[in-house]
C-alpha positions in Angstrom: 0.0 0.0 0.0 1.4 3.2 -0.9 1.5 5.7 2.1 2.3 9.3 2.4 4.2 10.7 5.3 2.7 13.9 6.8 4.9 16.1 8.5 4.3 19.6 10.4 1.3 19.7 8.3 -2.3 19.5 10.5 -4.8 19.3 7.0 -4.6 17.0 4.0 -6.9 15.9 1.3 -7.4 11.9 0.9 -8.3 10.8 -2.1 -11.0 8.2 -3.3 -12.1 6.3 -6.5 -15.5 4.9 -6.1 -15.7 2.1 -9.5 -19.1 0.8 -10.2 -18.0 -2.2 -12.0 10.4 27.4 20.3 14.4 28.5 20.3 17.5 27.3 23.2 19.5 29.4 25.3 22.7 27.1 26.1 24.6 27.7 29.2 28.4 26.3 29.4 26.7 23.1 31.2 23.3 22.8 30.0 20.8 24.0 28.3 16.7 24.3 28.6 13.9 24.9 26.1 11.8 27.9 26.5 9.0 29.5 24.3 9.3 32.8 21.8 9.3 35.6 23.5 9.0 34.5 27.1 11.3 34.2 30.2 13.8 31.7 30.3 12.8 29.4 32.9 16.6 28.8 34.1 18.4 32.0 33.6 21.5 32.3 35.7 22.4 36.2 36.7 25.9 36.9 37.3 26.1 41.0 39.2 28.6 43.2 37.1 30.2 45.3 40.0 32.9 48.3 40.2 33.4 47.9 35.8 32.3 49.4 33.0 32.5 46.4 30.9 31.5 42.6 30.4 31.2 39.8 27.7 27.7 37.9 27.9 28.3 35.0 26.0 25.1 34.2 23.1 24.9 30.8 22.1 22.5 29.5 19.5 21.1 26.3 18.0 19.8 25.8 13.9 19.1 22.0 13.4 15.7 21.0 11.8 13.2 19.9 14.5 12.3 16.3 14.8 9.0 15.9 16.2 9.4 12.0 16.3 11.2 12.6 19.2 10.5 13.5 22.9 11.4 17.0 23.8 15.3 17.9 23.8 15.6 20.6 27.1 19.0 21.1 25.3 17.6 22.0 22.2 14.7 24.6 20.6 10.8 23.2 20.9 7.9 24.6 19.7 4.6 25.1 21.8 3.3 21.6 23.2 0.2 21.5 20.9 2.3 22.8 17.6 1.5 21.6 14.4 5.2 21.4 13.9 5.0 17.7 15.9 2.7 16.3 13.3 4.4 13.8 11.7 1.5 10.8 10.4 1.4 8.1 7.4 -1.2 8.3 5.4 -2.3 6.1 2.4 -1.8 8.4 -1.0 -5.5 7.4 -1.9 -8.4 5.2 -1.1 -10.2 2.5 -3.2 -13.5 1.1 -2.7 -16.6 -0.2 -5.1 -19.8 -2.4 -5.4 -20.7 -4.8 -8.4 -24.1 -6.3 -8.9 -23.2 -9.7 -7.2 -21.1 -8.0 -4.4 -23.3 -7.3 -1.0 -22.7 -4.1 -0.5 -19.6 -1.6 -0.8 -15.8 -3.4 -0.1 -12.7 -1.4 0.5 -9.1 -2.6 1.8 -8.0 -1.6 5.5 -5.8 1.3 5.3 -3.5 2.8 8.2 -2.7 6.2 9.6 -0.1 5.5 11.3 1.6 8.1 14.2 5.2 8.8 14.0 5.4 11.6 16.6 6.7 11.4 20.0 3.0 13.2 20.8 -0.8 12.0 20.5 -2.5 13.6 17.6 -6.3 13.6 17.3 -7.8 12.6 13.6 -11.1 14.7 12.4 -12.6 14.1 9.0 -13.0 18.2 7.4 -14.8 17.4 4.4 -15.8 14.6 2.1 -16.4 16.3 -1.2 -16.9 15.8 -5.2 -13.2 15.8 -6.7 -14.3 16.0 -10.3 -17.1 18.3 -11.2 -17.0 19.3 -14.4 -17.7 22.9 -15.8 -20.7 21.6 -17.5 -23.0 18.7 -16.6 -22.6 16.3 -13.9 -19.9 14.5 -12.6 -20.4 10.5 -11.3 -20.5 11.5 -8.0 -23.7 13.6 -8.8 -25.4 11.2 -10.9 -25.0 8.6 -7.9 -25.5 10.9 -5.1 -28.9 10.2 -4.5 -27.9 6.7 -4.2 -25.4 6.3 -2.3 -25.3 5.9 1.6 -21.4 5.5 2.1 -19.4 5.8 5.6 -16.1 5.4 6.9 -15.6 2.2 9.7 -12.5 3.1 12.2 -11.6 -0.6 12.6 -9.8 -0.1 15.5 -12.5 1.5 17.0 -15.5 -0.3 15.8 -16.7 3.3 15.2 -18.3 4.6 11.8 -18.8 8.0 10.6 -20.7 8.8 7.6 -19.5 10.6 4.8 -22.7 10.7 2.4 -26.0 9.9 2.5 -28.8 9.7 0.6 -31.2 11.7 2.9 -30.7 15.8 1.9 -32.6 16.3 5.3 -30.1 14.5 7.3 -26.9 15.3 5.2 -23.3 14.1 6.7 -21.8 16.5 9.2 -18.4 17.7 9.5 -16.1 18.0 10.9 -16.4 15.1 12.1 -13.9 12.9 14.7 -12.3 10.0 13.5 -10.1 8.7 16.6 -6.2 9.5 18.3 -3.2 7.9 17.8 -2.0 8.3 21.2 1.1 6.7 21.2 4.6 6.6 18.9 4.1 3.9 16.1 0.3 3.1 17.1 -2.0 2.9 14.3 -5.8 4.0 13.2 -7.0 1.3 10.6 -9.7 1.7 8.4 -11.9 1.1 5.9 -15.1 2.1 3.9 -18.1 0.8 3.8 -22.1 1.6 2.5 -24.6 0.4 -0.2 -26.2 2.0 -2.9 -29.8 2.2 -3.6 -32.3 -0.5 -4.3 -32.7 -1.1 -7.5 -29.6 0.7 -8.8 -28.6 -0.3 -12.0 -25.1 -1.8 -12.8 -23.9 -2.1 -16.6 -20.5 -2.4 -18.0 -20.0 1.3 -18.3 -18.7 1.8 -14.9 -19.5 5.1 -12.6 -16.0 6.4 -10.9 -17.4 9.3 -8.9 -14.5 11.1 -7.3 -13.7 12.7 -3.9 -11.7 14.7 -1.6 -11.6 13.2 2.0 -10.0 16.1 4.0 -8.7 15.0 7.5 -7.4 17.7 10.3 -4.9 16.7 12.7 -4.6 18.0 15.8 -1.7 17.6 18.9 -2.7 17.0 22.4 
């Protein structure tokens, strides 16, 4: 499965097919994180007596910031709930479909997996048609009215829908997905539904295209 890796980057667009067919200060010894613009938690004063004179040494840090790993007091951290400590796998797109002999919509499992040292919360933005065209409809129009399809967080056992076929009672977002609490743990999913009774398959297939648009947020 071909995966994408999300780094300090809290909304993405996932795509589907549907087929019918902070900076350091470092003292000499050690050195502590602290926030833009705000105190340094461990500053050491030293009392400049009977001179005119001294040399305050200034001691700075430039490496890129690694949110896979816990916070460095010796190096420069951003707030705690930064998007700069997102850092996911994602699947590059998702597949799922229905044939005439098939009972109901089928779809792999895929994984969002966490790769930062913090838990990130998962919210589903948007689910939305990826291929209107400037004139006519697109697939996903002509099926809309058909479809009921939802997304099934596996691990979980949760589902949230992501269309229906009821305009009264439309699918709502945002809408939560799950967390990935801990370094390396994983979301698994997968997508399921039905269309219509009596929809009508035929060799020409339907692709109706979306946008799945997922937030991710640091706690």
């Amino acid at each position: 499965m071909e995966e994408n890796k999300v780094k300090k980057v809290n909304l993405i667009k996932v795509t589907g097919v549907l087929l019918f067919s902070s900076f350091a200060i470092l003292s000499g010894t050690k050195g502590y994180a602290y926030e833009n613009g705000q105190n340094d938690p461990n500053t050491q004063t030293q009392e400049i007596k009977k001179q005119d004179s001294a040399t305050l040494p200034a001691e700075g840090t430039f490496q890129e910031f690694d949110p896979t790993k816990p916070v460095d007091p010796s190096l420069p951290n951003p707030g705690p709930t930064d998007k700069a400590w997102v850092d996911v796998e994602i699947p590059t797109k998702i597949l799922f479909g229905q044939t005439d002999i098939s009972s109901g919509i089928i779809s792999p499992n895929y994984e969002i997996k966490n790769l930062s040292s913090k838990s990130v919360e998962i919210a589903i933005m948007d689910f939305k048609d990826r291929a209107k065209p400037a004139t006519g409809k697109s697939d996903a129009e002509k099926i809309s009215n058909q479809l009921t399809l939802d997304l099934k967080n596996v691990t979980s056992n949760t589902v949230v829908p992501l269309h229906t076929t009821d305009a009264k009672n439309p699918a709502q977002f945002p809408a939560d997905l799950g967390a990935i609490t801990t370094q390396g743990e994983k979301l698994v999913f997968q997508l399921t539904g039905n269309v219509a009774k009596g929809f009508q398959f035929s060799q020409t297939a339907i692709q109706p295209q979306y946008d799945m648009v997922l937030k991710f947020e640091v706690k």
